[in-house]
C-alpha positions in Angstrom: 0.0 0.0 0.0 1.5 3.4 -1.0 1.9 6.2 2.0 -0.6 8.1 -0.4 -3.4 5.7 0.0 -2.8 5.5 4.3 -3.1 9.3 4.1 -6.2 8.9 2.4 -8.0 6.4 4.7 -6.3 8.3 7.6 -7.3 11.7 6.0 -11.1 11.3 7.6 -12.0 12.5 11.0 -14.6 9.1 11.2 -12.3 6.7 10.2 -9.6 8.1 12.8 -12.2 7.8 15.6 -12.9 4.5 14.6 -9.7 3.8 14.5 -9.5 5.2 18.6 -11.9 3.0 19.3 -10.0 0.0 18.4 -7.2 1.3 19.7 -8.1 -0.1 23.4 -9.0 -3.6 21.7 -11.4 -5.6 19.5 -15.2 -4.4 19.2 -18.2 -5.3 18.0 -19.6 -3.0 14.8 -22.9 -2.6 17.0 -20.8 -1.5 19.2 -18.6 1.0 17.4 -21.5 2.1 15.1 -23.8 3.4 18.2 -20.3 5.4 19.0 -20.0 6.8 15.8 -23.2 7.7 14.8 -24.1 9.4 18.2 -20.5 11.8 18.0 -20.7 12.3 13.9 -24.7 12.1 13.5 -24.3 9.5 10.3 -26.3 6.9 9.0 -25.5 3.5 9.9 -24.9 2.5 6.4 -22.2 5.4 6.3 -20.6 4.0 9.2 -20.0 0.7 7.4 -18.9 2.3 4.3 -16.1 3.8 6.9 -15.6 0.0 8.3 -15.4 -0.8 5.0 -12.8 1.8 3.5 -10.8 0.7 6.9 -11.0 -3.3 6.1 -10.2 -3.1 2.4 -7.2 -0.9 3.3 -5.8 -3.4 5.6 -6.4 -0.8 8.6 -8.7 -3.0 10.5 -9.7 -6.5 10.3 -12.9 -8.4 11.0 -14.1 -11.7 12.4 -17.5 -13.3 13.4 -18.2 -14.7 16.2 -21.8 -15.8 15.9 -24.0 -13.0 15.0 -21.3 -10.2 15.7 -19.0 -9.3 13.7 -15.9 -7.8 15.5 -13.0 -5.9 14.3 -9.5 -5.1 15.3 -6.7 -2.8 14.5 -4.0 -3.6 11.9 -0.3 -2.7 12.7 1.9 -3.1 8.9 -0.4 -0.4 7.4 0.7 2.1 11.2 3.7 0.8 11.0 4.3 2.0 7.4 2.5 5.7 8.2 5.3 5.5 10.9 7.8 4.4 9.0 7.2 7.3 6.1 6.9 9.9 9.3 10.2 8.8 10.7 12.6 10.4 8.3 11.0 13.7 9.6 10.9 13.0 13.0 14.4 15.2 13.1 12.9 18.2 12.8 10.8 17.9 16.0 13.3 16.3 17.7 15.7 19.8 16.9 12.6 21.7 18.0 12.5 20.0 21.0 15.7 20.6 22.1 15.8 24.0 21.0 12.6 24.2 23.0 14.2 22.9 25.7 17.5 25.2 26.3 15.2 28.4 25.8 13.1 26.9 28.6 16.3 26.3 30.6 17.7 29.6 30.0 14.5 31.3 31.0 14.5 29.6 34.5 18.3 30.5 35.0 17.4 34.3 34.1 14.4 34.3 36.2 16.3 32.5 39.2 19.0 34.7 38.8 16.6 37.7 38.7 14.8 36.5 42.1 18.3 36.4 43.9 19.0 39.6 42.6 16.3 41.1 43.9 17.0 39.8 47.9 19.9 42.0 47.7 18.4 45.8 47.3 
């Protein structure tokens, strides 16, 4: 799957929380479906269009277990989304640490400022 395609299935705001949901472990598509339709107001035949997308993609998988059908995340297509973000994880990395010394400096100033001051 190209990073193009991730970004794609990734790109919508249901699909992420659907995703979320997952996230804490497998769960019914009753289950996830009340969820969803209560926070986005969508039709229940919208919200498996969404499980849908997410299956096809290789995002989430499904299994029955009698009547229910339940899903679960898939890692390879996160891992690859992580993957592509990794060679950019530098530049907030630099930012941190840059973040960092300027927070550092500004306690020094400000502790040296407060000891300053007991001496007038």
């Amino acid at each position: 799957m190209g990073h193009v395609h991730a970004f794609d299935v990734l790109g919508d705001p249901v699909r992420r929380r659907i995703l979320e949901l997952l996230a804490s472990g497998e769960q019914a598509s009753g289950e996830v479906s009340a969820v969803i339709r209560q926070e986005f107001g969508i039709s229940q035949p919208a919200v498996s269009q969404h499980l849908r997308v997410l299956r096809e993609s290789g995002f989430a998988s499904v299994r029955a277990e009698g009547t229910r059908r339940l899903y679960a995340v898939e890692a390879a297509p996160l891992r690859e989304v992580d993957a592509w973000l990794d060679r950019f994880r530098g530049f907030w990395e630099q930012r941190l640490d840059a973040l960092g010394t300027e927070l550092a400096r500004g306690r020094r100033e400000r502790r040296l400022r407060e000891e300053g001051a007991g001496d007038e």
